[in-house]
C-alpha positions as CSV (number, residue, x, y, z in Angstrom):
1,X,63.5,20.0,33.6
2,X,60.8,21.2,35.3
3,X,58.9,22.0,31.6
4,X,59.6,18.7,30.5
5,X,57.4,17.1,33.4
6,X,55.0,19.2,33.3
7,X,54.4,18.7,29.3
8,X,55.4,15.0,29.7
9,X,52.0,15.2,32.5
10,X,49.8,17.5,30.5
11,X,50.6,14.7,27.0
12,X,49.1,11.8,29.5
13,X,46.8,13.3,30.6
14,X,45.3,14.6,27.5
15,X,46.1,11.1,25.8
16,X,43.5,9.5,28.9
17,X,41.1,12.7,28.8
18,X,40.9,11.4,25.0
19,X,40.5,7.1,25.5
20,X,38.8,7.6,28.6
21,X,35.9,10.0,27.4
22,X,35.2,8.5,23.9
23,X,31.3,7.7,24.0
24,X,30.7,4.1,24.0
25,X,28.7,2.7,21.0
26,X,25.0,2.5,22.2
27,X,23.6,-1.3,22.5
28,X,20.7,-1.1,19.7
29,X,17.8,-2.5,20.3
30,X,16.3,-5.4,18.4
31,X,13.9,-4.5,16.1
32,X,10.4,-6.6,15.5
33,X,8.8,-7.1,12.2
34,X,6.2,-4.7,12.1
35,X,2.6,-6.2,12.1
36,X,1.0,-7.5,9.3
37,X,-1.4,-4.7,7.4
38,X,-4.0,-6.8,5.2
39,X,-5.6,-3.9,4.1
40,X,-2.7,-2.3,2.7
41,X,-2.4,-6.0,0.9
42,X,-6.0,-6.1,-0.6
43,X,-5.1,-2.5,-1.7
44,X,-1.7,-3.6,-3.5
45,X,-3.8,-6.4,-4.8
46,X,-6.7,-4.3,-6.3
47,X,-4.0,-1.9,-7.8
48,X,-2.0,-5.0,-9.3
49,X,-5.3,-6.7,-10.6
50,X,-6.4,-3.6,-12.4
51,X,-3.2,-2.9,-14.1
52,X,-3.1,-6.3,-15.2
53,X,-6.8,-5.8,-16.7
54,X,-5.7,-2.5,-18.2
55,X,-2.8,-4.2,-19.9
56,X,-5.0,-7.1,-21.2
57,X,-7.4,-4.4,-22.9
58,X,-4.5,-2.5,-24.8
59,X,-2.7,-5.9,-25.8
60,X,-6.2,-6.9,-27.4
61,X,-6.6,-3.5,-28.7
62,X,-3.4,-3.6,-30.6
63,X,-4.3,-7.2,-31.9
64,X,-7.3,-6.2,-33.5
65,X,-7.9,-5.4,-37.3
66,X,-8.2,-1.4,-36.7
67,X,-6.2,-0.9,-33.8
68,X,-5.8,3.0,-33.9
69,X,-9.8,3.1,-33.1
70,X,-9.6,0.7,-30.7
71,X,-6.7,2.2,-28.8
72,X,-8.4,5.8,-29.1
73,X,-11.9,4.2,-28.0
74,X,-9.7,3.1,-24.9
75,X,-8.4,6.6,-24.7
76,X,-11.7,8.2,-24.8
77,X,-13.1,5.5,-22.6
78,X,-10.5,6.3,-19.8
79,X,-11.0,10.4,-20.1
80,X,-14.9,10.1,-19.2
């Protein structure tokens, strides 16, 4: 009988051992927005502006009446 207690005690308290020392979920802190970089805008701005130019140049080159020589004047354009 004697056994039975003592694995009836060691069950509990392994059972509170177990809920009582589970880490509580830590209270996360609210994060802010993070400042405002305006350079980092004009640069995405540049970028997007110049892509839009370089697409406006091959759609013009590809209208045009010979526009394998246009495209490769592009090309070579580009490489120098």
């Amino acid at each position: 009988m004697k056994k039975v207690w003592a694995i009836v005690v060691t069950v509990i308290a392994g059972l509170l051992a177990i809920l009582l020392g589970k880490k509580r979920p830590a209270i996360k802190k609210k994060t802010t927005d993070a400042p405002k970089n305006t350079a980092s805008e004009v640069a995405q701005d540049a970028v997007q502006e110049s892509f839009e130019e370089a697409v406006d140049r091959i759609k013009s080159a590809t209208d045009g009446d010979s526009a394998a020589d246009d495209l490769a004047d592009l090309g070579n354009a580009r490489r120098r």
